[in-house]
C-alpha positions in Angstrom: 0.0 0.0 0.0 1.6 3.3 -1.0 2.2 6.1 1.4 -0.6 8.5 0.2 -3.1 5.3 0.3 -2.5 5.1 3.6 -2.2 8.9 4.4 -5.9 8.7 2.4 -7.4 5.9 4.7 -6.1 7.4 7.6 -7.9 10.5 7.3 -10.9 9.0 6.9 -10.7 6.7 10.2 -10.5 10.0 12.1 -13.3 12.2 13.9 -13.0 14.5 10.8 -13.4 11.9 8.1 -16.3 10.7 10.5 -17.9 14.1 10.7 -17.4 14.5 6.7 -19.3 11.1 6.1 -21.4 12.2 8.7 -23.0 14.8 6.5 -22.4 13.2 3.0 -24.7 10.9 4.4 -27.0 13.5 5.5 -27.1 15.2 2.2 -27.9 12.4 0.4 -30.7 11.2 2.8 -31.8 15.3 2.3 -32.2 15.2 -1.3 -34.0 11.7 -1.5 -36.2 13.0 0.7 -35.8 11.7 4.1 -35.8 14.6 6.1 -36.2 13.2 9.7 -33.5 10.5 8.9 -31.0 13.7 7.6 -31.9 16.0 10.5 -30.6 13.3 13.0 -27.6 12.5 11.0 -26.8 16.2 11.2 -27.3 16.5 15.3 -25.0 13.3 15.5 -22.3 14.7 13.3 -22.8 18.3 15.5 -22.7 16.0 18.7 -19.8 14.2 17.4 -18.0 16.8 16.9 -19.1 19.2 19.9 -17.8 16.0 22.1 -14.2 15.3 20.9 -13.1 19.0 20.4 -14.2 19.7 24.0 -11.0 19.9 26.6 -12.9 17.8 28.6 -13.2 14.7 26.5 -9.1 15.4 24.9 -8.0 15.2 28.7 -9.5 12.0 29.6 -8.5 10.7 26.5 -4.7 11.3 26.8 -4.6 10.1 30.4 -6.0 7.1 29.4 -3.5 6.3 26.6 -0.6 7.8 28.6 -1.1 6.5 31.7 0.1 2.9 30.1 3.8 4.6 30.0 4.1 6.7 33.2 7.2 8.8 33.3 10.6 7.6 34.0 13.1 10.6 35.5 16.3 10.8 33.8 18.1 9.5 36.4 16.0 6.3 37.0 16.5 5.2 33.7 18.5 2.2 33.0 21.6 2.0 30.7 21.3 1.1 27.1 23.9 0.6 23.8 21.5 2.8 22.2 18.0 5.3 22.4 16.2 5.3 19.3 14.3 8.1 18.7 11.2 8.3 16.3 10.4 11.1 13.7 7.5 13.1 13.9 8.6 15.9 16.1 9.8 18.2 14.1 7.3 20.6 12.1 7.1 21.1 8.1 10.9 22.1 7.3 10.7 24.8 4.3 13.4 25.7 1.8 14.6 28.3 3.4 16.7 27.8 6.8 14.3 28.4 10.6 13.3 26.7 13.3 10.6 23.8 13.1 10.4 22.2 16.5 7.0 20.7 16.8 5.0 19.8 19.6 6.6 16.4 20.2 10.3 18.0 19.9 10.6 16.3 23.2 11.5 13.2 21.8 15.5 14.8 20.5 15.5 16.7 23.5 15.3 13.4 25.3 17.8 11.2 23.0 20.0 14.2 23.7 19.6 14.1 27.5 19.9 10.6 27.2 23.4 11.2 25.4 24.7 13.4 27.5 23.5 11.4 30.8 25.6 8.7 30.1 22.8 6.4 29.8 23.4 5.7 25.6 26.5 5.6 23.7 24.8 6.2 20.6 21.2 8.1 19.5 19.5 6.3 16.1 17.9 9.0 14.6 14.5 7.8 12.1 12.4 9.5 9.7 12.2 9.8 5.9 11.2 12.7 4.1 7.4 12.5 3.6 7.0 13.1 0.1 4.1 15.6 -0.3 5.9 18.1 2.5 8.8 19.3 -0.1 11.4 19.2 2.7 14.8 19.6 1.2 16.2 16.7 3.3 15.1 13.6 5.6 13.3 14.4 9.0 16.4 12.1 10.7 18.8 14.6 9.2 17.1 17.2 10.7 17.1 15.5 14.0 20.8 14.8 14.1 21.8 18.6 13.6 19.3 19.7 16.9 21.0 16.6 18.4 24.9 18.3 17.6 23.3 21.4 18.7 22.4 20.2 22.0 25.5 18.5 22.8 25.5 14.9 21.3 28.3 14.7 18.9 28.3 13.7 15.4 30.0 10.6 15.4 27.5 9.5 18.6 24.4 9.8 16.3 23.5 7.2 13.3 21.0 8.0 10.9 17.9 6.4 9.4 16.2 8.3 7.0 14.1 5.7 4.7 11.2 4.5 7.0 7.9 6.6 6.7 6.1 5.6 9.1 5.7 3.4 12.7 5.9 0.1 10.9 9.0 1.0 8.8 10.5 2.7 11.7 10.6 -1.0 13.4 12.0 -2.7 10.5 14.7 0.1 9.4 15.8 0.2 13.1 16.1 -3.2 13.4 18.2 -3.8 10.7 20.4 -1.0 12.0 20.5 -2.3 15.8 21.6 -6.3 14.3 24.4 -4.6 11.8 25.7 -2.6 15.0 25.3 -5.6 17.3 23.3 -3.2 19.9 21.4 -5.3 22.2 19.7 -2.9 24.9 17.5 -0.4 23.7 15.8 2.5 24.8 12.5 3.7 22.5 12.2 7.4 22.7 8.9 8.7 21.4 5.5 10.6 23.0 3.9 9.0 25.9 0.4 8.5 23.7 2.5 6.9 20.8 4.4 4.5 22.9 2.1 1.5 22.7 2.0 0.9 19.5 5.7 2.4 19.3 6.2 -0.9 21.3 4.3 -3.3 20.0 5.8 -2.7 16.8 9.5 -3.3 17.9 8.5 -6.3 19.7 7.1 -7.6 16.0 10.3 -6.8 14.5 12.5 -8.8 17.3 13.3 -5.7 18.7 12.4 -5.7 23.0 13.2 -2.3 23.7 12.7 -0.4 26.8 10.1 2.4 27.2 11.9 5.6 27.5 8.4 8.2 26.9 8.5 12.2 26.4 5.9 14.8 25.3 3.2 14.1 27.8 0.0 16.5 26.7 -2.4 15.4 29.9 -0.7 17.5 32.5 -2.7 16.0 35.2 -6.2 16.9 37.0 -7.7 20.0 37.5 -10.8 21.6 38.8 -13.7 21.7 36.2 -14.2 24.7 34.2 -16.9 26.3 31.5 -13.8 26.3 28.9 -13.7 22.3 29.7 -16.8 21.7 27.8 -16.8 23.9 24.8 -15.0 23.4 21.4 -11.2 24.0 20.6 -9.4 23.4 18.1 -6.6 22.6 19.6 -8.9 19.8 22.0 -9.5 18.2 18.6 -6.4 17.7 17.2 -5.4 16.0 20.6 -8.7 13.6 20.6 -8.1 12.6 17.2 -4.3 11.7 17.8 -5.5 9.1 20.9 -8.2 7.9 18.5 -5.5 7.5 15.5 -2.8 5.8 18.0 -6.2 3.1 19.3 -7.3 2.4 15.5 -3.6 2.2 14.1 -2.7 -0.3 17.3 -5.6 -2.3 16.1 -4.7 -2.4 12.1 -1.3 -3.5 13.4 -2.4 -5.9 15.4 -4.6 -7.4 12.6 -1.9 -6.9 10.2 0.6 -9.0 12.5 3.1 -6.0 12.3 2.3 -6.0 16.7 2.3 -7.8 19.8 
């Protein structure tokens, strides 16, 4: 299956592909003239959408899927040949030179503090170059200069840049981590992407240790208005817990985890 195929199917497994069919549906019902049947497809796809882009629903959501992978300090962590860390951090890189950190920079900040911890003797940078982006160079390249810049030299950092997405980060690790004869690893990616993170290794022959970063549920608090009406920002978090529970499931059925 090609990248964009999947890119494709992917959208439309999330709450905004479900809201889109939502109304198609609706429509279609409209015009053959089954107005009762369209009015309650329209309040479904409102209430549908109302629910996941509340703060409220996003919160409970990401403790749920982070609390598998609770945080390990620095210091607590045990010593490893190796921390892979995962693309998708970094934001759209454009031809011309500026910062990009995305919200899940965490994970280089975390190989690097691994690095410079003494707790890796090497960081395995992985990420292609997604295609339809137009960045001048792999997302793994990328990576390794913020890793220089934060202290990890050059000859400490290996590279990956080939694997697109979780799957292919598995295999194209693996391969790297037999050629190198690594044998304890550390995975370094976001706290709501770590079980499928894992699961994938594991498939691949790869046990790694959980090293999670970029936690987004910053813990309770007190009930507010705010909590209960849309935001953007609510729904982009919702529908990255409900991509990481569908993906682990078309993994899972597709053998690639375990």
């Amino acid at each position: 299956m090609s990248t964009y195929l999947t890119k494709v199917l992917s959208v439309a497994a999330q709450p905004v592909g479900w809201v889109m069919l939502l109304g198609v549906a609706g429509l279609l019902l409209l015009w053959r003239g089954r107005v009762p049947m369209a009015a309650g497809l329209f309040v479904g796809q409102l209430g549908l959408l109302w629910a996941l882009s509340a703060p409220w629903t996003a919160e409970r959501l990401l403790a749920w899927i982070e609390s598998a992978y609770p945080v390990v300090p620095l210091e607590e962590t045990a010593r490893a040949d190796v921390a892979v860390v995962l693309g998708g951090g970094l934001s759209r890189e454009g031809t011309k030179p500026a910062e990009n950190l995305g919200e899940a920079a965490d994970r280089v900040l975390r190989g690097a503090r691994l690095y410079r911890a003494g707790k890796v003797t090497h960081v395995l940078v992985v990420g292609g170059r997604l295609p339809w982006t137009g960045a001048p160079r792999s997302e793994a390249e990328a990576m390794r200069d913020l890793l220089e810049e934060w202290g990890v030299p050059r000859g400490a950092i290996v590279l990956e840049s080939g694997s697109l997405n979780t799957r292919e980060n598995a295999l194209e690790a693996a391969r790297v981590i037999r050629e190198r004869g690594w044998s304890r690893v550390l995975l370094v990616t976001s706290a709501f992407h770590m079980p499928r993170a894992v699961e994938a290794f594991r498939a691949v022959g790869v046990d790694v240790v959980a090293s999670p970063t970029d936690y987004r549920y910053a813990g309770p608090a007190p009930n507010d208005v705010l909590d209960f009406l849309p935001s953007a920002g609510a729904l982009a978090e919702s529908t990255a817990v409900l991509h990481e529970i569908i993906g682990r499931w078309v993994y899972r059925r597709r053998g690639w985890a375990e």
